[in-house]
C-alpha positions as CSV (number, residue, x, y, z in Angstrom):
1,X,-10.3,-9.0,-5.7
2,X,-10.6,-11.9,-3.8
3,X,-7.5,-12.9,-1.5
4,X,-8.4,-16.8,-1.6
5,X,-8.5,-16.8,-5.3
6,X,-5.0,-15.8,-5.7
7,X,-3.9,-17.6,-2.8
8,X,-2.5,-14.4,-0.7
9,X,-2.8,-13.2,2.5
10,X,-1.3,-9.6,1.9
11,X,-0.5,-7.1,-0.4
12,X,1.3,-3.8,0.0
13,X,1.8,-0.5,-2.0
14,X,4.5,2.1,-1.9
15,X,4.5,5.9,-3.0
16,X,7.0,8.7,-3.2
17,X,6.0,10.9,-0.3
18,X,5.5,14.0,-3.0
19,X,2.9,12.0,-5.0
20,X,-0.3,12.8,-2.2
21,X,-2.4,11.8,-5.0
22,X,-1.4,7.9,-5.0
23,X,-1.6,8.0,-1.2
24,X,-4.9,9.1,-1.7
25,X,-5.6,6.2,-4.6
26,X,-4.6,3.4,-2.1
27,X,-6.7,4.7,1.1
28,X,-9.7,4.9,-1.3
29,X,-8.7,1.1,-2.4
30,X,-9.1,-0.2,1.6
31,X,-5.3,-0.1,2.3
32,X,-4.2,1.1,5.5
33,X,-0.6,3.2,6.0
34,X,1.3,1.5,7.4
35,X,4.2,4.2,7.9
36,X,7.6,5.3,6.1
37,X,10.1,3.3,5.0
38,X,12.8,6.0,5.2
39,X,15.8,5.8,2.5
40,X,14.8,2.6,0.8
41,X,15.4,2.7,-2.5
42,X,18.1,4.9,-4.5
43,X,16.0,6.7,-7.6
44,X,17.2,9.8,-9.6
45,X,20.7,10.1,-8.6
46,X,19.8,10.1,-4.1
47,X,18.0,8.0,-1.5
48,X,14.3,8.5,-1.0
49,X,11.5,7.3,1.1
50,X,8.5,5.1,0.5
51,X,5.2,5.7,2.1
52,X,3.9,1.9,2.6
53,X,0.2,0.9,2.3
54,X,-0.9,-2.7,3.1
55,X,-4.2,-4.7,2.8
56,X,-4.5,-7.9,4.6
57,X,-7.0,-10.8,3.9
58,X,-9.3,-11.1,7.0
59,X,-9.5,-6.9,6.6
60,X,-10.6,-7.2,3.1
61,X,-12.9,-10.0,3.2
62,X,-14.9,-8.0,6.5
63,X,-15.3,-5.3,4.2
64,X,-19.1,-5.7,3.0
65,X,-18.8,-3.0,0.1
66,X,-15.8,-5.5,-1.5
């Protein structure tokens, strides 16, 4: 994906902190954590966090392998 093409300069993922797996998914995909988001969104009945993972353009694009 190229950042330009779509015209952003960020994008941002967010997992349960139980699903490892899907951490592990957006590492592999260049994101970097970014940290916790602590009680931010009200799912099955209580409020749960949201590991955060973000990719930025300039990071990206200086990734040769992309």
């Amino acid at each position: 994906m190229r950042f330009s093409t779509v015209g952003l300069h960020r994008v941002w993922a967010g997992h349960e902190p139980d699903n490892a797996a899907s951490g592990r998914v957006l590492k592999r995909s260049g994101m970097y954590l970014e940290g916790t988001r602590r009680q931010d969104v009200f799912l099955r009945g209580a409020w749960r966090d949201t590991i955060v993972y973000a990719a930025l353009a300039p990071e990206w694009q200086s990734d040769s392998a992309r």
